[in-house]
N, C-alpha and C positions, 0 to 999 in steps of 0.2 A: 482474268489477267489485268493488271494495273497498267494503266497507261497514261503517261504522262507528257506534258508540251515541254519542250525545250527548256522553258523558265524554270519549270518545276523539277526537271533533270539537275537545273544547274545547282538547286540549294538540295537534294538528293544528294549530289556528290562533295557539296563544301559541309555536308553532316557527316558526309561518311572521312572528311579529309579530316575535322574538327573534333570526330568521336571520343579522341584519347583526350585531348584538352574537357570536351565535356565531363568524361570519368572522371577527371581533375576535382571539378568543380563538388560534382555531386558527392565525391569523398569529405571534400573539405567541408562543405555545407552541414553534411552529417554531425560530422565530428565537433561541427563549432556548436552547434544545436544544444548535441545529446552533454558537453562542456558544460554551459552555459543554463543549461532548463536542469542538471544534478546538480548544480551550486547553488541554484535557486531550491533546492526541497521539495522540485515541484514531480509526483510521480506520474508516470506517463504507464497509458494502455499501451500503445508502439508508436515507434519513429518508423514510419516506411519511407523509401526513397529508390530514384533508378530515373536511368536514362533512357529516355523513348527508342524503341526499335525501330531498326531501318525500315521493317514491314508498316506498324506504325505510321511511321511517318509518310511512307509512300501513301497508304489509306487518307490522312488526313491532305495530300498534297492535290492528290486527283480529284477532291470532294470541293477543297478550296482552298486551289495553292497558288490560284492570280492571285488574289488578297494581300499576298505576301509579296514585299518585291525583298526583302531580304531576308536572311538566315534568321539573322537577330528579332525579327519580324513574330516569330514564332518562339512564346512567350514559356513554354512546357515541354521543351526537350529535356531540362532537366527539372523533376518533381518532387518534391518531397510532402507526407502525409504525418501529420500531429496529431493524435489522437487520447483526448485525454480519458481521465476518468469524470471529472465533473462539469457542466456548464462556466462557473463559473473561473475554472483554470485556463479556458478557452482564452479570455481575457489576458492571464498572467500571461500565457504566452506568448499572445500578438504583442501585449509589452514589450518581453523581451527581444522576438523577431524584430520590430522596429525598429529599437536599438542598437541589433545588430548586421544591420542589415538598409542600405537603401531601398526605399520602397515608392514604388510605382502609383500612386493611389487614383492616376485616372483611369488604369488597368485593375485595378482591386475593386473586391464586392466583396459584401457582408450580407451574405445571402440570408442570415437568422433574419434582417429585416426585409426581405419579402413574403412573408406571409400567406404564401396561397396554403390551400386546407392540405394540399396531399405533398406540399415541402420539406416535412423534417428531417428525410433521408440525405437532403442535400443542404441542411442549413449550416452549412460552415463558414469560414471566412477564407478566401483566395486572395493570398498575398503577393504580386509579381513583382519580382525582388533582383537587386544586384550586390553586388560586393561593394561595385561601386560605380560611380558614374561614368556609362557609357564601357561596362564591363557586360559580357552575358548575364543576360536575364533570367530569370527560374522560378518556378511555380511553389510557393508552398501552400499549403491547405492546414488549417486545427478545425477540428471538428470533437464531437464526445463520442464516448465506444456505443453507445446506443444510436446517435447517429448514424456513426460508419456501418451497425451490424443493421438498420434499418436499409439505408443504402444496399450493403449488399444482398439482403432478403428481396427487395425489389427488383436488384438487375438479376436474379437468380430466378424468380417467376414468372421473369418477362414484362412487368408493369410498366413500365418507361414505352413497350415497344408498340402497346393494345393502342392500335391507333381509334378505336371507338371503344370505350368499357362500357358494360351497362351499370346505371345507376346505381342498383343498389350494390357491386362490388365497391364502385366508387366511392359510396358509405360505410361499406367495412373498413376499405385504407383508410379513409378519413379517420373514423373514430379509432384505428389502431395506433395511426399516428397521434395523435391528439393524446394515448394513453402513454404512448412512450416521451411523448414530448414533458408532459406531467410527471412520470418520475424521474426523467432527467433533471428537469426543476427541484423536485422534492430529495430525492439523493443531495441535492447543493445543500438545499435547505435543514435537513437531516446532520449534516456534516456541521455545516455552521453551529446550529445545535449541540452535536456533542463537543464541539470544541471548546464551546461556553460552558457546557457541563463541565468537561475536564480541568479546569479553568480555577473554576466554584470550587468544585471538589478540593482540589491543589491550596486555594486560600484556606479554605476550612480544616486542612489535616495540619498545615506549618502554623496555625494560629492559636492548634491545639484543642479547638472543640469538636475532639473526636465523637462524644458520642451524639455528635447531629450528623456523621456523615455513614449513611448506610456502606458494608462490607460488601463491594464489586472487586471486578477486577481493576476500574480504574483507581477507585481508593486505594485498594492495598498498595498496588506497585506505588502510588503518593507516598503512602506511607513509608513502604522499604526504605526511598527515597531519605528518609529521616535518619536512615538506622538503628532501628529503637533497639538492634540485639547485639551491639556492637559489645556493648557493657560486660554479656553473660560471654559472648564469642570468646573475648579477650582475656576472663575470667577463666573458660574453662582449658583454655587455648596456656593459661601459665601453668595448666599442671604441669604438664610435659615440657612445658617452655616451646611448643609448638609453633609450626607456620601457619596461620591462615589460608588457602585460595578462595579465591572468590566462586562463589555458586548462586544460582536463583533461588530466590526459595518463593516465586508465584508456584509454584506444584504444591505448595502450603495450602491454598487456596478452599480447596474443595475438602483438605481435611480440617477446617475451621470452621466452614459452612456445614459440616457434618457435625459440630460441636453444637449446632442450632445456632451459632453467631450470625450477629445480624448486623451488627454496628464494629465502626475500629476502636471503639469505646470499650468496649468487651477484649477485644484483640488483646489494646492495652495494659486491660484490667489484667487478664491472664500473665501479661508478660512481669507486671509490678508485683501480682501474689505469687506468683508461682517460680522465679526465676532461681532463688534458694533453692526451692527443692530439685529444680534440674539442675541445678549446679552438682549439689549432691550425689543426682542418680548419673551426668556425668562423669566426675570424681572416681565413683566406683569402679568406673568402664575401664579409665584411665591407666588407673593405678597399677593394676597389675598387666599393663604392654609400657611400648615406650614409642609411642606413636609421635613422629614430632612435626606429622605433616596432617591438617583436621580444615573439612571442608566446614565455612560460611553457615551451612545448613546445621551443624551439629547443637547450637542451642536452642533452634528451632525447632527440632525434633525431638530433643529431651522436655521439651514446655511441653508439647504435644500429647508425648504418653506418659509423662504427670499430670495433664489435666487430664486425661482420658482415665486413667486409674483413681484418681479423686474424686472422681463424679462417679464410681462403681461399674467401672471399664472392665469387660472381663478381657481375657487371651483372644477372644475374637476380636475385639477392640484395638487395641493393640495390633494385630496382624490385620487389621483394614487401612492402620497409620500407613503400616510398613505396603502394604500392597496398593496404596495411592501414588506412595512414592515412586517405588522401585517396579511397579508391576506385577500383577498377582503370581505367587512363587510360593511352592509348599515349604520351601528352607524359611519363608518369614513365619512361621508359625514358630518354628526351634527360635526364632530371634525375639520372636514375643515370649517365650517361656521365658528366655534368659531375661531377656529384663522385667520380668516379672518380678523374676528371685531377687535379682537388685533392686530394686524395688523395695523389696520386703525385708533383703538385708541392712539397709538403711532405715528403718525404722517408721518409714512413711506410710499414712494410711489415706 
């Protein structure tokens, strides 16, 4: 049973008179947060937040609640947890907390620079924060999701509580934190990287010397970017005097690389020689409906199964186009006979 002196009763009961003003707070704080860190681009592992329990708070009062002569004294009745995906978002955030936010900083610590060997569960930054001056105070925390998941593997095995470990346990945490502390880094580093990657790529596809830039997924989507089939789209789209929708056509992807493509140079090259004869093998589809509504994808896939029939594509060929797409269906076989024959009605070899 809790028990508590007079003093400690008294700020017990101005929490329990303050509670719904606290709920206030900790709504508002949320909201201005999660506002504020989606305007910025910045994605988040979670936002946690909440307001300390009465139980709580009686724990922490009886343990050390002279310390406090006031309510306001107690710096984490209302909390909130940042948890990102990378170290170096940790950063972007405490930016914009500071910003938004008066901040306490001879109540704050930047616990990433304490350094002891079995810290990284707890190297976050605590930020005790207000609205504003001489407004309730409130606790925010940013830490990375390998932090927070380190932290809670530790209070879940008890390691905070081993009041003597033996050594070489002590060296397991050590060296497991020190692994996760390194890919936490390396995840940063990794990202930075492909952003430079993606970067390069993007100069290299709008500059036009496709065939230095190998066929990924980040090149093609650069490429789409371009619109190289807008031409054939539009072209095959006036038979019928047709509407376009927009469609992806990254599901192109894997049947390109099936093509043995290796560069967007090739991509290219296919779309410059071969765009006639899809038009063509288009045309004939066309002609006899009256289709006046044709998805993005359709000169896409007519390039597709004229290079695949060009290069000596049998009906299998053909029906691996159509089962990339669409999912493997024995109806795509009847859809590769049929444009077989078109195909071959047209005069193409």
């Amino acid at each position: 049973m809790i028990r508590l002196s007079p003093h400690c009763e008294m700020l017990l009961q101005e929490f329990r008179d303050r509670r719904d003003e606290l709920l206030r707070l900790d709504s508002h704080v949320y909201e201005l947060l999660c506002q504020h860190l989606s305007q910025q681009g910045i994605e988040l592992n979670s936002i946690e937040h909440r307001v300390k329990t009465e139980k709580s708070l009686a724990g922490k009062l009886e343990l050390k609640g002279e310390k406090y002569r006031e309510l306001s004294d107690i710096t984490d009745l209302v909390g909130l947890r940042i948890v990102t995906f990378y170290t170096d978002d940790v950063d972007k955030v405490a930016a914009i907390v500071s910003r938004l936010f008066d901040i306490d900083w001879s109540n704050s610590v930047d616990k990433r620079k304490l350094h002891d060997f079995n810290s990284f569960g707890y190297n976050s930054l605590h930020y005790i924060c207000s609205l504003h001056e001489g407004s309730i105070r409130f606790e925010i925390q940013i830490r990375t999701a390998l932090q927070h998941t380190w932290s809670a593997i530790e209070h879940d095995i008890g390691y905070k509580g081993v009041v003597k470990l033996p050594p070489e346990y002590k060296r397991q945490f050590s060296r497991l934190a020190g692994m996760l502390e390194l890919a936490d880094d390396e995840f940063s580093r990794l990202r930075t990287t492909m952003t430079e990657y993606r970067r390069q790529i993007q100069a290299l596809v709008k500059s036009g010397n496709l065939d230095d830039v190998t066929l990924s997924t980040d090149s093609f989507r650069s490429y789409l970017e371009l619109h190289p089939l807008d031409r054939l789209n539009q072209r095959i789209a006036a038979v019928n005097q047709a509407e376009l929708f927009p469609a992806s056509l990254m599901p192109f992807l894997p049947v390109l690389e099936s093509f043995g493509m290796e560069s967007l140079g090739q991509v290219q090259a296919m779309v410059d020689e071969l765009s006639d004869a899809a038009y063509q093998l288009a045309l004939s589809q066309l002609a006899i409906t009256d289709l006046d509504i044709l998805s993005e994808t359709v000169g896409m896939q007519n390039l597709c199964v004229v290079y695949a029939l060009k290069h000596g594509g049998t009906r299998d060929d053909v029906k691996f186009i159509y089962d990339k797409l669409y999912g493997k269906n024995d109806a795509n076989a009847l859809l590769a006979d049929g444009i077989i024959r078109q195909y071959e009605a047209i005069g193409q070899k």
